[in-house]
N, C-alpha and C positions, 0 to 999 in steps of 0.2 A: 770365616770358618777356620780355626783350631785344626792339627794335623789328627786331635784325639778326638775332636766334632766328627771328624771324617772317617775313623776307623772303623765303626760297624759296617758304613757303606761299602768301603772298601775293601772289607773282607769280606763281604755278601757277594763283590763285583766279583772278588780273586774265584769263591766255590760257585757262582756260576763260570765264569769260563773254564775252570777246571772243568768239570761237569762235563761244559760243553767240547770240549779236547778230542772225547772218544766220538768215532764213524757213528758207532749203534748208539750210545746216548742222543747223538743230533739228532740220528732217525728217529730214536721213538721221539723224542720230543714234536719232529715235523706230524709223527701219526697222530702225536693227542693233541694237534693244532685242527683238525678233521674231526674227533668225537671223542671220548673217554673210554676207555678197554680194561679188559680184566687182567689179568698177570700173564696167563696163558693165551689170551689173543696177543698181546706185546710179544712176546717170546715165542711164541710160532713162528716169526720167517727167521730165525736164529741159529744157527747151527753152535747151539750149546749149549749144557744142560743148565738146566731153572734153578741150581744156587749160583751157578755163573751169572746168569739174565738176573737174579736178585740182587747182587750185588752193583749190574749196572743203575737197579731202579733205587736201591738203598743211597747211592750217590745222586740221585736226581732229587729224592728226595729231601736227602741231607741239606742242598743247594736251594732248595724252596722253590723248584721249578715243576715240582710234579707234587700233587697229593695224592693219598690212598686212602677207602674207607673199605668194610665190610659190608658186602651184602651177600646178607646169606652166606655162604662159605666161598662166596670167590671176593678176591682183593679188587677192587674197582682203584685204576689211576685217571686222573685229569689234569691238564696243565693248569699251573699258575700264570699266565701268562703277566701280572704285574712283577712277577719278578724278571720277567726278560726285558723290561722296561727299565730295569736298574743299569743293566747292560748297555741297551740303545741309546739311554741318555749317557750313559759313560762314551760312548762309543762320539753321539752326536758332539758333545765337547769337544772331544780330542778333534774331529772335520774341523768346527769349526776355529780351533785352536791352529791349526795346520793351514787352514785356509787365511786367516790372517797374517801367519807368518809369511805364507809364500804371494801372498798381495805385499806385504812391505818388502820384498827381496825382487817380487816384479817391479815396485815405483822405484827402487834403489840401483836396481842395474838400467831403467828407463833414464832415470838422474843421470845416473853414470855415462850413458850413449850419447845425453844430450851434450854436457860439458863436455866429451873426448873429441878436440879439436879432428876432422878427417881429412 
């Protein structure tokens, strides 16, 4: 893969973790892991007013980790949860990226102890 193959995902990866940066973004994210809420169930335990709370949902949503439709006249959110899969395989890579390295740095100071005459 190309660094320009890589650039959508990678900028998908960058607005979710932004996204995910804020206290109350994670939370609600964690509530609509449990069911789907209107604008005003999300923003009820919030201390601040509903253009503020918009603006945290306008970034979740931006991010593709939350959608919204209309019903009736309240905003209905639910998670995307495939997109937090962008994330965990991001995330999963880099373990196992780390975990390789510090296996060849364990066999290489093992090397090392063996040959250090005592």
């Amino acid at each position: 893969m190309t660094a320009t193959s890589l650039a959508p995902s990678l900028a998908a990866i960058d607005g979710i973790f932004r996204a995910l940066a804020d206290p109350t973004r994670r939370d609600v994210v964690e509530r609509l892991t449990a069911k789907q809420a209107s604008m005003s169930e999300l923003a009820a335990p919030y201390r601040m007013t509903l253009p503020s709370f918009l603006e945290h949902m306008k970034v979740l949503e931006g991010a593709g980790l939350v959608r919204s439709s209309k019903v009736g006249r309240a905003r209905i959110y639910q998670l995307e949860a495939a997109r937090l899969k962008l994330a965990e395989d991001w995330l999963g890579r880099q373990r196992t990226l780390w975990e390789r390295r510090l296996d060849r740095l364990d066999s290489y100071l093992m090397q090392m102890k063996e040959e250090t005459p005592e």
